[in-house]
Backbone as CSV, one residue per row, in Angstrom:
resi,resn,N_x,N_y,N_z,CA_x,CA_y,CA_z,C_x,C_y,C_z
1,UNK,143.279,32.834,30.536,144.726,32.971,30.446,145.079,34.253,29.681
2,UNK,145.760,35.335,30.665,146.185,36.250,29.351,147.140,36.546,28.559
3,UNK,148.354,35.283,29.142,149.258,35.002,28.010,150.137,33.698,27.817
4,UNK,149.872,33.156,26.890,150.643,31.691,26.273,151.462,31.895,25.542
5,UNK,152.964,31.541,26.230,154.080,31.244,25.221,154.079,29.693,25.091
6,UNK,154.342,29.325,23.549,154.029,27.682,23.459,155.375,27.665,22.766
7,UNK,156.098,26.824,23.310,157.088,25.910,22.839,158.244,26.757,21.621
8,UNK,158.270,27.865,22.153,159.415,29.177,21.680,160.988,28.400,21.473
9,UNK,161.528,28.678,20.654,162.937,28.676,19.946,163.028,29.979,19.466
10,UNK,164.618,30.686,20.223,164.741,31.560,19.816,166.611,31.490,19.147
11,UNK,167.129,31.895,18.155,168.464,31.510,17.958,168.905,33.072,17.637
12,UNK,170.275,33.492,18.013,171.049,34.548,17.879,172.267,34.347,17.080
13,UNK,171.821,34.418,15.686,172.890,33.850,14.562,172.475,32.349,14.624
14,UNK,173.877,31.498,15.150,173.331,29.649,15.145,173.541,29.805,15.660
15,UNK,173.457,30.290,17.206,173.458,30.040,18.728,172.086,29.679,19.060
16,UNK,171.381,28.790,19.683,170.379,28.753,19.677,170.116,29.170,21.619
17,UNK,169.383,30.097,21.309,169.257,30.725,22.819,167.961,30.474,24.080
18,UNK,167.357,29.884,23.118,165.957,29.196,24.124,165.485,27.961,23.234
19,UNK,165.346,27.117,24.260,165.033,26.075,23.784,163.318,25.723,24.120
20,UNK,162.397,25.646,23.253,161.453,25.055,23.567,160.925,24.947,24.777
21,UNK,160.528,26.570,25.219,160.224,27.063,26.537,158.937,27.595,26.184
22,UNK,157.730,26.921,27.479,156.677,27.552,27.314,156.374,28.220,29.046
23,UNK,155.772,29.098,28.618,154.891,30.038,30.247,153.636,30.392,29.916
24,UNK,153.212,30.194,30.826,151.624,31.075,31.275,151.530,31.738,32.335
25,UNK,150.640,32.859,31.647,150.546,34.011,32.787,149.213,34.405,33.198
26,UNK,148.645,33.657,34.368,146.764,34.464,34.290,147.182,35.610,34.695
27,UNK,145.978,36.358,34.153,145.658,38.063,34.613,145.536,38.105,36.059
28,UNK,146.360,39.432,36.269,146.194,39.598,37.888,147.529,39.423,38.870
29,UNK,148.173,38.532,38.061,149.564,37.817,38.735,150.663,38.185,38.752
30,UNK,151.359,37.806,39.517,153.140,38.112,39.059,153.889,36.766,38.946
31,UNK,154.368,36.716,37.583,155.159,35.242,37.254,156.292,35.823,36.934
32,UNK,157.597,35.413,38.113,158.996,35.654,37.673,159.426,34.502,37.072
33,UNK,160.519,34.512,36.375,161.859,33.800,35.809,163.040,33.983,36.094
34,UNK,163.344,33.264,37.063,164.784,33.210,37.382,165.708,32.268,37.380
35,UNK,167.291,32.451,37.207,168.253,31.599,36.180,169.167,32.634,36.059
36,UNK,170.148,31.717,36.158,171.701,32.753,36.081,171.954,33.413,34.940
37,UNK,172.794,34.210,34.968,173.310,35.118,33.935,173.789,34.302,32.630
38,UNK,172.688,34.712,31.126,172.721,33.951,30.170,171.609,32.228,30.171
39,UNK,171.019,32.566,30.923,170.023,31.219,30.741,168.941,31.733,29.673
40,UNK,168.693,32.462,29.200,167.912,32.888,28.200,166.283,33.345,28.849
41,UNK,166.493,34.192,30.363,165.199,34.757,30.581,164.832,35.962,29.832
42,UNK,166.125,36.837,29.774,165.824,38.502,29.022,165.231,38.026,27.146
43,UNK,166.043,36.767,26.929,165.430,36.225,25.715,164.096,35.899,25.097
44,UNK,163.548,35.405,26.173,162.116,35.102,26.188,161.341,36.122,26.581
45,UNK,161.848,37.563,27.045,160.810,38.862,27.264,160.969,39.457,26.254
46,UNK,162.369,39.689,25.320,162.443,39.858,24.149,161.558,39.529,23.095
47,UNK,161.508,38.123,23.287,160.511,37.145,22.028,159.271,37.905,21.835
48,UNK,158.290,37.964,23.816,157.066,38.808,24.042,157.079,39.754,22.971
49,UNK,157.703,40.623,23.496,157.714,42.197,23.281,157.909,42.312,21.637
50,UNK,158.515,41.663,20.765,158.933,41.207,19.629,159.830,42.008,18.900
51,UNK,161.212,42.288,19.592,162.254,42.647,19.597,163.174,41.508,19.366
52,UNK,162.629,40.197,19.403,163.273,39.271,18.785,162.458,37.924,18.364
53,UNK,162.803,37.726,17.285,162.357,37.101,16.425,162.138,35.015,16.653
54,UNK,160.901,34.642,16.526,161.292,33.123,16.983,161.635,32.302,15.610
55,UNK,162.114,31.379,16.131,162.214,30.410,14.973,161.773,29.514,14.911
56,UNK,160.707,28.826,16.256,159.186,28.398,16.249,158.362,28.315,17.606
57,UNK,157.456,27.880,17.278,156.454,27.782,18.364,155.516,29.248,18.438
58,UNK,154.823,29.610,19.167,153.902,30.692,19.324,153.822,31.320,20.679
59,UNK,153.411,32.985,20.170,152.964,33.624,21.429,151.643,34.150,21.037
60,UNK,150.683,33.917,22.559,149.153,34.757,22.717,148.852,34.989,23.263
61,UNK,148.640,36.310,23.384,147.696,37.606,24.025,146.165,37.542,24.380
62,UNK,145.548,37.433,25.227,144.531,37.555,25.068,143.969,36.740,24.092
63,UNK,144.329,35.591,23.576,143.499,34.743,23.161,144.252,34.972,21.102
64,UNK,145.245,35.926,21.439,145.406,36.865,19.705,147.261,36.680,19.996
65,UNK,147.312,35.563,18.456,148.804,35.331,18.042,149.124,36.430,17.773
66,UNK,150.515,37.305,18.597,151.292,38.378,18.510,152.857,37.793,18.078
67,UNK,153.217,36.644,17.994,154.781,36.838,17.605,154.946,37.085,16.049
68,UNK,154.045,37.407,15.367,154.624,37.896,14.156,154.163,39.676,13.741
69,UNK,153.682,39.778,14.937,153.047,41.331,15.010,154.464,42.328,15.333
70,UNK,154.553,43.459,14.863,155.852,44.172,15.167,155.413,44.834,16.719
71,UNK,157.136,45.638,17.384,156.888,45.684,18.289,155.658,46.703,18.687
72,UNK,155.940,48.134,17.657,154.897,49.287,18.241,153.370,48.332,18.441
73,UNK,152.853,47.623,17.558,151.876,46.882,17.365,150.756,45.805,18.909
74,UNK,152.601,45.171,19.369,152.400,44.648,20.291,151.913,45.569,21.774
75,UNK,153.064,46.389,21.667,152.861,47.480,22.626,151.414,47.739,22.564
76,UNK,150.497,48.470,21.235,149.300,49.197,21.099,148.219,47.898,21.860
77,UNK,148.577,46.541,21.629,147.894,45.711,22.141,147.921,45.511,23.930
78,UNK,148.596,45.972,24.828,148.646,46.351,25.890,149.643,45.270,26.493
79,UNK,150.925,45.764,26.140,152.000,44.905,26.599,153.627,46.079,26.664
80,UNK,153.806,46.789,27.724,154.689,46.985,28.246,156.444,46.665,28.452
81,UNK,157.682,47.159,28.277,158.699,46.133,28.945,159.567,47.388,29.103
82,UNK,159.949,47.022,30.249,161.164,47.848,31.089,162.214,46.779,30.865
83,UNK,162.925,47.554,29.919,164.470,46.959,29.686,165.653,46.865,30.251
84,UNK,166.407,45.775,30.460,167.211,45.503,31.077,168.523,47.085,31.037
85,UNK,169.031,47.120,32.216,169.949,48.525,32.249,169.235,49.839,32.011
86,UNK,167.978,49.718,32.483,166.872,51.241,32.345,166.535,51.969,30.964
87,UNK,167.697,52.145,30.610,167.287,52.889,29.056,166.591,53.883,28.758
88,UNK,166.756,54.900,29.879,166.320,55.993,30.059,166.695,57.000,28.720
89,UNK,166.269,58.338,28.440,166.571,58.957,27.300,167.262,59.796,28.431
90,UNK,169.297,60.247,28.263,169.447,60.739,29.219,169.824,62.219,29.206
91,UNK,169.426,62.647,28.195,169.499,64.252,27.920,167.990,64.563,27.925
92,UNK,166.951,63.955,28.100,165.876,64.596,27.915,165.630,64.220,30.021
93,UNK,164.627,65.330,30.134,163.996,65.908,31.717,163.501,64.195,32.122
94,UNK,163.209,63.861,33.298,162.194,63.269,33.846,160.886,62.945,33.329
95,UNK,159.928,64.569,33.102,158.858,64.846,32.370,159.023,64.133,31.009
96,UNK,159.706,64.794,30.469,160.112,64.410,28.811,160.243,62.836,28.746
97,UNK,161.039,61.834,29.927,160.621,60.388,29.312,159.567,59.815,29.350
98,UNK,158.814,60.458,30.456,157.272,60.237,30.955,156.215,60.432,29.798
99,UNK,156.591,61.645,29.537,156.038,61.696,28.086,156.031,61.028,26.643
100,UNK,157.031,60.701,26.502,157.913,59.523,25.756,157.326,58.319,25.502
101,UNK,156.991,58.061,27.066,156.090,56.801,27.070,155.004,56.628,27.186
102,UNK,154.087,57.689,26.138,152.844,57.691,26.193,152.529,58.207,24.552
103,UNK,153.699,57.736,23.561,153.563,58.265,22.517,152.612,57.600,21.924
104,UNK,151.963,56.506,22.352,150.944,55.971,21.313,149.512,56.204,21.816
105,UNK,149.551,56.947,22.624,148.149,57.367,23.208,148.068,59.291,22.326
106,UNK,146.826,59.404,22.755,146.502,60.963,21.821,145.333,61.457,22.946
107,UNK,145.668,60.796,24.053,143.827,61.415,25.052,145.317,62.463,26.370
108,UNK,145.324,63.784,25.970,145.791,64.521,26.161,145.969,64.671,28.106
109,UNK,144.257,65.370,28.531,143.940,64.736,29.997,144.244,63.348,30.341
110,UNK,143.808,62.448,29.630,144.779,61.648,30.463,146.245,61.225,30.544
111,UNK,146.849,61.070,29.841,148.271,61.564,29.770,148.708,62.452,31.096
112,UNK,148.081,63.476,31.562,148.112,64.452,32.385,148.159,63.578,33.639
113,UNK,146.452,63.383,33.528,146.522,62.329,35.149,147.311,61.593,35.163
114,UNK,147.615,60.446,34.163,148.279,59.811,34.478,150.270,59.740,35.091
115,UNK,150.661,60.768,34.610,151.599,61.441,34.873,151.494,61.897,36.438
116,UNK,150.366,62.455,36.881,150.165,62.743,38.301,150.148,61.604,39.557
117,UNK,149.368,60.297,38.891,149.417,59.228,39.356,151.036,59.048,39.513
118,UNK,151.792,58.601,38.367,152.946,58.376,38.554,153.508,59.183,39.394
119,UNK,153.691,60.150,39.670,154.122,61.108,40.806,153.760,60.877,42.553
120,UNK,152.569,60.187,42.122,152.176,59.375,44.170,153.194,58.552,44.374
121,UNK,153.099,57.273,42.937,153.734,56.208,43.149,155.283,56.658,43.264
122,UNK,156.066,57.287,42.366,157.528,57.752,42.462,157.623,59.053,42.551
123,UNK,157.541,59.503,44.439,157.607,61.018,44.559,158.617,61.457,44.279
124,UNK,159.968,60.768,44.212,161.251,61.400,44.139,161.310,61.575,42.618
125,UNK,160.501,60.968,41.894,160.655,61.536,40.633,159.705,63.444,40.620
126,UNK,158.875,63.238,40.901,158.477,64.878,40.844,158.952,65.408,41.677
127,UNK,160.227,65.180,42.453,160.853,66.502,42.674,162.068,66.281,41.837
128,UNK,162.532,65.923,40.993,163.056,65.796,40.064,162.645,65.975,38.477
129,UNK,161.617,66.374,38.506,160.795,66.414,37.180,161.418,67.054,36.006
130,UNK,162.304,68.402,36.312,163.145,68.889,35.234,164.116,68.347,35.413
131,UNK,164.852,67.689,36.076,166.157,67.262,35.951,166.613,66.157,34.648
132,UNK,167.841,66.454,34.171,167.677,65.309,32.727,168.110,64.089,33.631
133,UNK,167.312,63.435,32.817,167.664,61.429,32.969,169.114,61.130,33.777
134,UNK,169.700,61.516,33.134,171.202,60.876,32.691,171.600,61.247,34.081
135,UNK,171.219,62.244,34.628,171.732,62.828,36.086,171.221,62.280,37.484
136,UNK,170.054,60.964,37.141,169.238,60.798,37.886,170.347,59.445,38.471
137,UNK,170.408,59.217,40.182,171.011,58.111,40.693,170.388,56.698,39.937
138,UNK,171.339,55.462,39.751,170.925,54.278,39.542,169.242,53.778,39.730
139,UNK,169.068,54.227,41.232,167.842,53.184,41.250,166.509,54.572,40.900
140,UNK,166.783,55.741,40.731,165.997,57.235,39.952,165.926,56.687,38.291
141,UNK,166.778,56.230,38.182,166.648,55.737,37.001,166.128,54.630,36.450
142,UNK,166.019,53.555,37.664,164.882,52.594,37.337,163.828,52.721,37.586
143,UNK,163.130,53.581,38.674,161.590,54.037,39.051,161.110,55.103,37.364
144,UNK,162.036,55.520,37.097,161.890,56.446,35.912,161.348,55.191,35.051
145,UNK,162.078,54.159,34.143,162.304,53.470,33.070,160.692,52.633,33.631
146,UNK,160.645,52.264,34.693,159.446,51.804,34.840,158.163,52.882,34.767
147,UNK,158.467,53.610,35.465,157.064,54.696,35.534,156.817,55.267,34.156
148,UNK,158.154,54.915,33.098,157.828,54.907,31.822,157.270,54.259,30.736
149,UNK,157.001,53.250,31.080,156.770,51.836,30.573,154.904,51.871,31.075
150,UNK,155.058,52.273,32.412,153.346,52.460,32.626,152.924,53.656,32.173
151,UNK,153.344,54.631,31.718,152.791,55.628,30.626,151.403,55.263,29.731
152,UNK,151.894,53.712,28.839,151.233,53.266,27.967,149.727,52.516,28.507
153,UNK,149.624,52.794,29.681,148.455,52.183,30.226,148.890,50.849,30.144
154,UNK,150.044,49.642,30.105,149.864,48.262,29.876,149.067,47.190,30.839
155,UNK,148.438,46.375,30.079,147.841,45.876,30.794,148.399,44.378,31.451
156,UNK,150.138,44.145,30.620,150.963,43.252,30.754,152.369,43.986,31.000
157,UNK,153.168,43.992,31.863,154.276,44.677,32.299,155.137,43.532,31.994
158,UNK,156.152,43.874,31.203,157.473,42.867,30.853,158.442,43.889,31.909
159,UNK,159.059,42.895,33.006,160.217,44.088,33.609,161.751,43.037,33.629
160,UNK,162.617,43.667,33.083,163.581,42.703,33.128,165.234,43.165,33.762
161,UNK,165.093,42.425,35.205,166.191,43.024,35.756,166.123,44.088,36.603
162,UNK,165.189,44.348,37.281,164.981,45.964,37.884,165.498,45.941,39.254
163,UNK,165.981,45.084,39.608,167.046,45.155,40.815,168.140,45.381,40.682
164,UNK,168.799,45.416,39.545,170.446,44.906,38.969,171.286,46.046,38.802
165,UNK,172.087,46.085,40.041,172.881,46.953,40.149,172.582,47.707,41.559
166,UNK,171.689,47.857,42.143,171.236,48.676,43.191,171.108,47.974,44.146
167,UNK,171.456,49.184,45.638,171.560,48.923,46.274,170.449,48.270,47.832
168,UNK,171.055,47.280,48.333,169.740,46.775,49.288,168.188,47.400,49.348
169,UNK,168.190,48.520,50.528,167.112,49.558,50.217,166.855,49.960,49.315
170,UNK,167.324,50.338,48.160,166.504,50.353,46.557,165.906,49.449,46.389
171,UNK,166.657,48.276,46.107,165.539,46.685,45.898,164.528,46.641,46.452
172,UNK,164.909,46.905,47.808,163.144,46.492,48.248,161.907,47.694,47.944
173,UNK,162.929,48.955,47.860,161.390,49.749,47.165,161.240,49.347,45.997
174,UNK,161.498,48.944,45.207,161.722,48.302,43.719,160.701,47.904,43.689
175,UNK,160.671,46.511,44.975,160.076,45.539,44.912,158.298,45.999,45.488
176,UNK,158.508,46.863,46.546,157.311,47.609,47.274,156.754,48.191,45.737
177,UNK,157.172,48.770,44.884,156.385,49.603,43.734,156.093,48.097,42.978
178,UNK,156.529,47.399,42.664,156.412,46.188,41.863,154.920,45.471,42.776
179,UNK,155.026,45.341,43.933,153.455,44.580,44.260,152.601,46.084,44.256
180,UNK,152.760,47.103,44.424,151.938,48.078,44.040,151.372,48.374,42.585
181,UNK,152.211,48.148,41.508,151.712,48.237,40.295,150.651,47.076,40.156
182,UNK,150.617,45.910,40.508,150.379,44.681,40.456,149.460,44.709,40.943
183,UNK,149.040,45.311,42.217,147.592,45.269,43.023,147.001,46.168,42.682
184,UNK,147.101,47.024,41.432,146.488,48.714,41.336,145.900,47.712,39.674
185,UNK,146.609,46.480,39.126,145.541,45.774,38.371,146.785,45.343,36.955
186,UNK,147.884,45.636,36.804,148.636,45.576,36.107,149.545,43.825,36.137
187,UNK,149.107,42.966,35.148,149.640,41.530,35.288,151.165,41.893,34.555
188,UNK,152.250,41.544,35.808,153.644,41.511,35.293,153.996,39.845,35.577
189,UNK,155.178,40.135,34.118,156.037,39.167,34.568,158.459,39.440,34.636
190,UNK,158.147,39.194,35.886,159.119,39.475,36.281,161.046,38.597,36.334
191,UNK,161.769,39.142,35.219,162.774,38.472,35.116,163.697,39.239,36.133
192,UNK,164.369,38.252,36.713,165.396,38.565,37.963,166.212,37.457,38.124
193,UNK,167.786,37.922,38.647,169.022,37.326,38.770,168.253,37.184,40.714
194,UNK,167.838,38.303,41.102,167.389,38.213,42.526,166.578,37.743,42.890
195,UNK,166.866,36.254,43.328,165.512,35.250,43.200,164.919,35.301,44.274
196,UNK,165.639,35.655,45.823,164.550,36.231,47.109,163.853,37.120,46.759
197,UNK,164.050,38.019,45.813,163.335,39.276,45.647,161.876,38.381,44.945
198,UNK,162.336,37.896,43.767,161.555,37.661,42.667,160.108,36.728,43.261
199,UNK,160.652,35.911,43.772,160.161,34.798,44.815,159.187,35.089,46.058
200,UNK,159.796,36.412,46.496,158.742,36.763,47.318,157.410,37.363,46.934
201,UNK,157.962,37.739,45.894,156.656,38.799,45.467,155.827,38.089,44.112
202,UNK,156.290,37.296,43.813,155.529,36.095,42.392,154.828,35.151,43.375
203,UNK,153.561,35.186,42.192,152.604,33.955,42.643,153.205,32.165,42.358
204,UNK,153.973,32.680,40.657,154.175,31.626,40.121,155.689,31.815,39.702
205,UNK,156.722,30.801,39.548,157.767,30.633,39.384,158.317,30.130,38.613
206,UNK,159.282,30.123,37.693,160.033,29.361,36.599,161.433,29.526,36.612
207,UNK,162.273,28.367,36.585,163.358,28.564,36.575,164.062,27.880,35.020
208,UNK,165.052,29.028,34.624,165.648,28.666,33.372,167.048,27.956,33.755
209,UNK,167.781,26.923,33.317,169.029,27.153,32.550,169.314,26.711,31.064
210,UNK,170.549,27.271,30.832,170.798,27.432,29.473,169.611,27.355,28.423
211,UNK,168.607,28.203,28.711,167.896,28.453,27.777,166.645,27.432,27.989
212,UNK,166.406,26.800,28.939,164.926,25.756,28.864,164.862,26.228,30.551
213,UNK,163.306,25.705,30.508,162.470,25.334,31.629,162.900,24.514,32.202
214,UNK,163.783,24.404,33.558,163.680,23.057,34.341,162.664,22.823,35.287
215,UNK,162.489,23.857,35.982,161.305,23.948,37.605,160.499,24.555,37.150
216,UNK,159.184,24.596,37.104,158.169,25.610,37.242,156.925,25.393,38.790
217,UNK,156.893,26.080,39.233,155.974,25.415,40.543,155.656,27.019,40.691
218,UNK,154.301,27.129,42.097,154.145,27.928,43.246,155.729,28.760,43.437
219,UNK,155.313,29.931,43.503,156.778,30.764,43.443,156.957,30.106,45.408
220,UNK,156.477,29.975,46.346,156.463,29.698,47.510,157.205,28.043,47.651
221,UNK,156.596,27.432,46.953,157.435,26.322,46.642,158.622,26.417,46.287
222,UNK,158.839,27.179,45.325,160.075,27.168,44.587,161.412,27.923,45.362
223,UNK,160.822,28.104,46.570,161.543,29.269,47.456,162.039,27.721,48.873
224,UNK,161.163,26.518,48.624,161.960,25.891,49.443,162.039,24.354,48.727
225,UNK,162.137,24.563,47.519,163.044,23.119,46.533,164.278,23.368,47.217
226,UNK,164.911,22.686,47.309,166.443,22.488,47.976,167.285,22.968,46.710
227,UNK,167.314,22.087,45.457,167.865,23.029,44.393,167.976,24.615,44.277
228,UNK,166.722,25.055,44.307,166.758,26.194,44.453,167.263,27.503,45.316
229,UNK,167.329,26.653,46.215,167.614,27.211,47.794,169.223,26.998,47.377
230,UNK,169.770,26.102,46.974,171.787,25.758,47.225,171.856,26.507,45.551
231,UNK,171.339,26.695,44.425,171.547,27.905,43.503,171.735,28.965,43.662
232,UNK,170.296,29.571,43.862,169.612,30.818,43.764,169.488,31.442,44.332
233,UNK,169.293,30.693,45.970,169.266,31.329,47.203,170.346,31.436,48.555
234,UNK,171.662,30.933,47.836,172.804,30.931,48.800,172.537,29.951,50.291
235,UNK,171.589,28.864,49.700,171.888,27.496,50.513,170.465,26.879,50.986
């Protein structure tokens, strides 16, 4: 297993925003979470990443309790997250966020290749390479925020939301780079409002509301629960 969340409480002030939600993720996989706006999925990638704080239960890595580890820490341990609304740096180049996201590495050549790699996977970013962030279209700006996030070599991709806002044909390249990162060896787990999207391309499935686990099954299953289908999937 290469990651156990056990029985997480997370509260925002006394709001209590996840309730006693656990996931597992084997290596290799794609496990989405999907649940309407405010069920507490971006909460629980938060918790991961440790940008927010629990108030009990545990997270583990590779076999190694990380929820009391800070975030750079977690990151150095090989855990990734593309944040909800991109969060691009938008006065600095293309290059420059690419770079950005490789600040905790010091192996110079690779940095290099790896930057070149990223350039197969998102060509429209190298022909954009000097252009600043901020100028880059909606879904330029999510191939960016992601191709930034794999900078760090992760060996766990937190992506949260990378459909949101963009249009049809964006999504599905979204989604085409998302089983490409995934089959090139990178275990994500994927939070999405777009549960055909999420669904097609996850092995395994979880559905939140208001902050807990109700469904967890076969993401294929979970694509023909009838619940799911008259929610999530418009019938």
């Amino acid at each position: 297993m290469l990651m156990s969340v056990k029985n997480i409480s997370v509260f925002y002030d006394n709001v209590q925003a996840v309730h006693q939600v656990s996931i597992e993720v084997e290596e290799g996989g794609i496990v989405c979470l999907i649940g309407s706006n405010g069920a507490g999925k971006t909460t629980v990638l938060r918790a991961i990443s440790g940008l927010q704080r629990l108030a009990s239960g545990q997270i583990y890595f590779s076999d190694r309790r990380i929820d009391r580890l800070s975030p750079e820490n977690i990151m150095k341990l090989g855990i990734g997250h593309v944040l909800e609304g991109r969060r691009v740096f938008p006065f600095l180049t293309v290059l420059e966020n690419l770079q950005m996201g490789s600040f905790i590495r010091n192996d110079r050549q690779g940095i290099r290749d790896d930057i070149e790699k990223i350039f197969v996977l998102f060509p429209r970013l190298k022909e954009r390479v000097k252009q600043q962030a901020g100028t880059l279209s909606g879904g330029e700006q999510q191939m960016l925020a992601i191709a930034r996030a794999m900078m760090s070599r992760p060996k766990l991709l937190l992506m949260d939301e990378p459909s949101l806002g963009l249009a049809p044909l964006v999504v599905a390249e979204v989604g085409r780079i998302i089983k490409q990162i995934n089959k090139e060896g990178t275990t994500i787990i994927l939070v999405e409002q777009n549960a055909h999207m999420a669904l097609s391309i996850a092995q395994t499935g979880y559905v939140m509301e208001t902050g807990s686990v109700v469904l967890h099954s076969v993401a294929s299953d979970l694509a023909q629960n009838e619940l799911v289908k008259k929610i999530y999937l418009g019938g």
